[in-house]
C-alpha positions in Angstrom: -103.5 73.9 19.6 -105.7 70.7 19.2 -102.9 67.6 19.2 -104.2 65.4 16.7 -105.4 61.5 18.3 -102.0 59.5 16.4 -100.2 62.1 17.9 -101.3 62.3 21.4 -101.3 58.2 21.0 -97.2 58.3 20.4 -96.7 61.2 22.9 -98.3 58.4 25.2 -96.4 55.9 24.2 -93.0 58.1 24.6 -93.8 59.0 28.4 -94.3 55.3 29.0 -90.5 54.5 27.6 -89.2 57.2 29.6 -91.2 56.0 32.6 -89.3 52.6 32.1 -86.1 54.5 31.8 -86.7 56.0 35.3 -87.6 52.9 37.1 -91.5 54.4 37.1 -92.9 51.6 35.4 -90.9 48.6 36.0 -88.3 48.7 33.0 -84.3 48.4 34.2 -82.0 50.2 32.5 -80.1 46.9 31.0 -83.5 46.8 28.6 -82.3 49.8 27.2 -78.7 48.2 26.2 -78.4 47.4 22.4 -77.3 43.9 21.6 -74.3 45.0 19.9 -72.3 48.8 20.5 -69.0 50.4 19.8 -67.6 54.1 19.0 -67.2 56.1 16.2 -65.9 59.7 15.8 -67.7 62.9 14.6 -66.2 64.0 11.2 -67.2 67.8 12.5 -66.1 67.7 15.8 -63.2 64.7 16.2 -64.6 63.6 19.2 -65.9 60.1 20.2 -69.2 59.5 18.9 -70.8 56.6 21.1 -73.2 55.0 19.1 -75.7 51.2 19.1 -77.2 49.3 16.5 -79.6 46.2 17.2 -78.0 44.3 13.9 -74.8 41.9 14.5 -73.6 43.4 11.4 -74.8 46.7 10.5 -74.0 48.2 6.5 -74.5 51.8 6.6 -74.1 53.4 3.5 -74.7 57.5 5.3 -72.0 59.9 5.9 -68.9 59.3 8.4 -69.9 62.6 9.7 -72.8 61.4 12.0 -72.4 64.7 13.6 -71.8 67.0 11.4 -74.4 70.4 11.2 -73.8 70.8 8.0 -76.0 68.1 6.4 -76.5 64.4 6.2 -77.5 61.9 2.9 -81.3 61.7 2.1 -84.0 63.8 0.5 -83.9 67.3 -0.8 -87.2 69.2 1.0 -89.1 71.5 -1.4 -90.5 73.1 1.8 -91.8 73.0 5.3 -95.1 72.0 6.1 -97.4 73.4 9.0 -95.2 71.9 11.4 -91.9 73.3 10.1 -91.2 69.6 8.5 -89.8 69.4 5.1 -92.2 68.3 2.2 -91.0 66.3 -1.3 -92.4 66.3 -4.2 -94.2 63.6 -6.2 -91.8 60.9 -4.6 -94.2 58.9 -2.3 -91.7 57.4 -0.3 -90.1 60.6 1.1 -93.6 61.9 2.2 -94.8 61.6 6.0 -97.8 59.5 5.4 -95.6 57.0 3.6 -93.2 56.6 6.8 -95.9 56.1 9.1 -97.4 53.3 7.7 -93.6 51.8 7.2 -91.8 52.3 10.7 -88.3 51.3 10.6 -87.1 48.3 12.5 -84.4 48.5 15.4 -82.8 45.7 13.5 -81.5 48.3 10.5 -81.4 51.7 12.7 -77.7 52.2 14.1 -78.0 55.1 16.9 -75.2 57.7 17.9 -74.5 60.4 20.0 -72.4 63.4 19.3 -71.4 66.6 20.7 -70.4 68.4 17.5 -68.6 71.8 17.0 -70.7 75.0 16.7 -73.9 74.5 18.9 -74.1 75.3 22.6 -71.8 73.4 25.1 -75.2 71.6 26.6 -75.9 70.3 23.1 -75.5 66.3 22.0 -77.2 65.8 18.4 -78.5 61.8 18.2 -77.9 60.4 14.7 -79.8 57.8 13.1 -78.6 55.9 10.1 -80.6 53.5 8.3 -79.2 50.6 7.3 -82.0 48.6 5.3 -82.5 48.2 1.8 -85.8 50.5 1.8 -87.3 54.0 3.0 -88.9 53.6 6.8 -90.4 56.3 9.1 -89.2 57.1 12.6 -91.5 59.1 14.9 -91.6 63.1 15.0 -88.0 62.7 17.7 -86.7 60.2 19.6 -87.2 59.8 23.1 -84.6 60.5 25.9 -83.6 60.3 29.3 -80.0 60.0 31.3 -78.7 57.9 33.2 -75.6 58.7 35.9 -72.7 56.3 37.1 -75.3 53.1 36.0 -78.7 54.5 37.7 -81.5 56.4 36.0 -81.6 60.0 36.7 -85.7 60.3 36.4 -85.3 62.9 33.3 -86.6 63.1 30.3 -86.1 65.4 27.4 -89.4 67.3 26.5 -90.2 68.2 22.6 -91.8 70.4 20.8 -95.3 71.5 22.0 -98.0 71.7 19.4 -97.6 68.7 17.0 -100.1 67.3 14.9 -100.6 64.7 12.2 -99.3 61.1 11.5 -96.0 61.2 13.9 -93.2 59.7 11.2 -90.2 60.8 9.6 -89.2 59.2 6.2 -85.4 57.9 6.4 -84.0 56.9 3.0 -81.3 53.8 2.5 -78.3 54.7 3.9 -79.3 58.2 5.0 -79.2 59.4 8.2 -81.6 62.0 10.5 -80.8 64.2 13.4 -81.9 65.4 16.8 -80.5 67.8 18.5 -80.9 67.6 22.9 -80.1 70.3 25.0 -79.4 68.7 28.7 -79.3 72.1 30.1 -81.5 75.2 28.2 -81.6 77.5 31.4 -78.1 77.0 32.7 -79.8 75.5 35.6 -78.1 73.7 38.2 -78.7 69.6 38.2 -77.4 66.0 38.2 -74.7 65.4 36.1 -75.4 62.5 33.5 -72.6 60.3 32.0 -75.2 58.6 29.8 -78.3 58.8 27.5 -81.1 56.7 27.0 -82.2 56.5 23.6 -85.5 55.5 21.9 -85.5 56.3 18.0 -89.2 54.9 18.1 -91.4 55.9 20.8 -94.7 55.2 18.7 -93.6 52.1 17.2 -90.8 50.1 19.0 -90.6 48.4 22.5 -88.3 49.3 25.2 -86.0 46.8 24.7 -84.8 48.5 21.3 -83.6 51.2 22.9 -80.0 51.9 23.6 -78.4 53.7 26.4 -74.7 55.6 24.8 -72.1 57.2 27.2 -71.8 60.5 27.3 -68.4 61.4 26.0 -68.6 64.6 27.6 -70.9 64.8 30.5 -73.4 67.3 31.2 -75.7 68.5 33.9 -79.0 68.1 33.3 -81.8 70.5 33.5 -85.4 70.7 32.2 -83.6 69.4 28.9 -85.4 69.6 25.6 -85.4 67.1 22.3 -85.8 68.9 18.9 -87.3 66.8 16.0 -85.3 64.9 13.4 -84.3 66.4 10.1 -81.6 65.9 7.7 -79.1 68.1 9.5 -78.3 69.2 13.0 -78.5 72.9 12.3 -82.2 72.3 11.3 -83.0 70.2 14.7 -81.3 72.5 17.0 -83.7 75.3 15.2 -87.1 73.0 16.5 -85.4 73.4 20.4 
C-alpha cells in the first residue's frame, strides 16, 4: 500500500526519536525525562499508573480511570474511516485534518502508563490527557522504546503497517486517548525492561518532550508492537 508523503515524513521523524532513545543518534536518555512526574492509579486495574506532564501545574479535566478499557471523555465517532479511525460529523474540530494543522503542545499533554485488567499480561496502554483549553491533534501513535535499570534497551515498538493521510489525532479539552503496547506479541524470550520511553508526538515535538515512566510491572521485551490512539483501550489493543 502506497504510504502517503506526510506520513512517511512522521514515520521518519518517529525512527529518529527512537534512534535517540537508543543512544543511535546522540540523544541520552535524561532528554527523555519530563520536567515534572508523579503517580497515579488505574481506576480499572488499582495498580500504579506512572505517568509525566511537561506543565508545573497540570488541570486535567478527563477521567480518573486513565486506564480503564471501557472508554475515556471525548468525541462520539459516527464511524471508521479507511484506516479504521473514527469519523465526526459536521464538528470541524474533531476531524483529522483539523488536528494536524493544530498539534498539541507538551506543555498541556500529561502522559501515563498502565497495565489495566482484561488485556494480555504483556500489555501497558499509554494515556494521554489533554490539559489545554482547546482541541489539538497528536500523531497516528506515540512512539516507544524501553529502557532497563537506567540504560536504553535499543527497542522500539513498531505500528501499524499501511497508514496513509495527514498523521493527527483530535484530543478534545480534558479528554483523553489511548495506546495500547504489547512488549512481548510472540512470547519471545528478551531483555526485561523496567521503563518506557514515551513520545506522544513523533511528527511534531522534539525529543526533549518526551517522558520516560517506570514500569510498574516489568516486562520482557520482544519485537513489541504500538496500536494507534483512540478513545478507549479496547479499540487500541484492536489496531495491534
Amino acid at each position: 500500500m502506497r504510504i502517503h508523503p506526510s506520513r512517511a515524513a512522521a514515520l521518519a521523524t518517529a525512527v529518529g526519536f527512537v534512534l535517540a532513545l537508543t543512544g543511535c543518534g546522540g540523544g541520552t536518555e535524561g532528554d527523555l525525562k519530563a520536567p515534572t512526574a508523579g503517580t497515579g492509579t488505574s481506576a480499572a486495574s488499582g495498580t500504579p499508573a506512572a505517568s509525566g506532564t511537561a506543565s508545573a501545574t497540570p488541570t486535567a479535566a478527563g477521567p480518573s480511570g486513565t486506564g480503564d478499557p471501557a472508554g475515556a471523555a471525548g468525541p462520539t465517532p459516527t464511524g471508521p474511516d479507511g484506516n479504521g479511525k473514527a469519523t465526526y460529523g459536521a464538528d470541524a474540530t474533531t476531524e483529522d485534518a483539523y488536528a494536524y494543522t493544530h498539534p498539541c503542545s507538551a506543555r498541556n499533554l500529561t502522559v501515563k502508563v498502565t497495565s489495566p485488567q482484561g488485556f494480555p499480561a504483556p500489555v501497558r496502554v499509554v494515556t494521554v490527557t489533554n490539559n489545554g483549553s482547546t482541541t489539538c491533534g497528536l500523531d497516528f501513535h506515540p512512539a516507544v522504546g524501553f529502557s532497563a535499570k537506567g540504560s536504553a534497551l535499543g527497542i522500539q515498538a513498531t505500528p501499524p503497517e499501511g497508514l496513509g493521510g495527514a498523521p493527527a489525532h483530535p484530543v478534545r479539552p480534558g479528554a483523553t486517548t489511548y495506546a495500547a503496547v504489547d512488549l512481548n506479541p510472540s512470547g519471545g524470550g528478551g531483555p526485561v525492561a523496567d521503563e518506557i520511553n514515551i513520545l506522544a508526538d513523533p511528527s511534531h515535538m522534539p525529543n526533549a518532550d518526551g517522558v520516560s515512566l517506570p514500569l510498574a510491572t516489568t516486562g520482557t521485551v520482544a519485537k513489541p508492537r504500538v496500536g494507534l490512539y483512540h478513545f478507549t483501550a479496547r479499540d487500541s489493543f484492536d489496531t495491534l
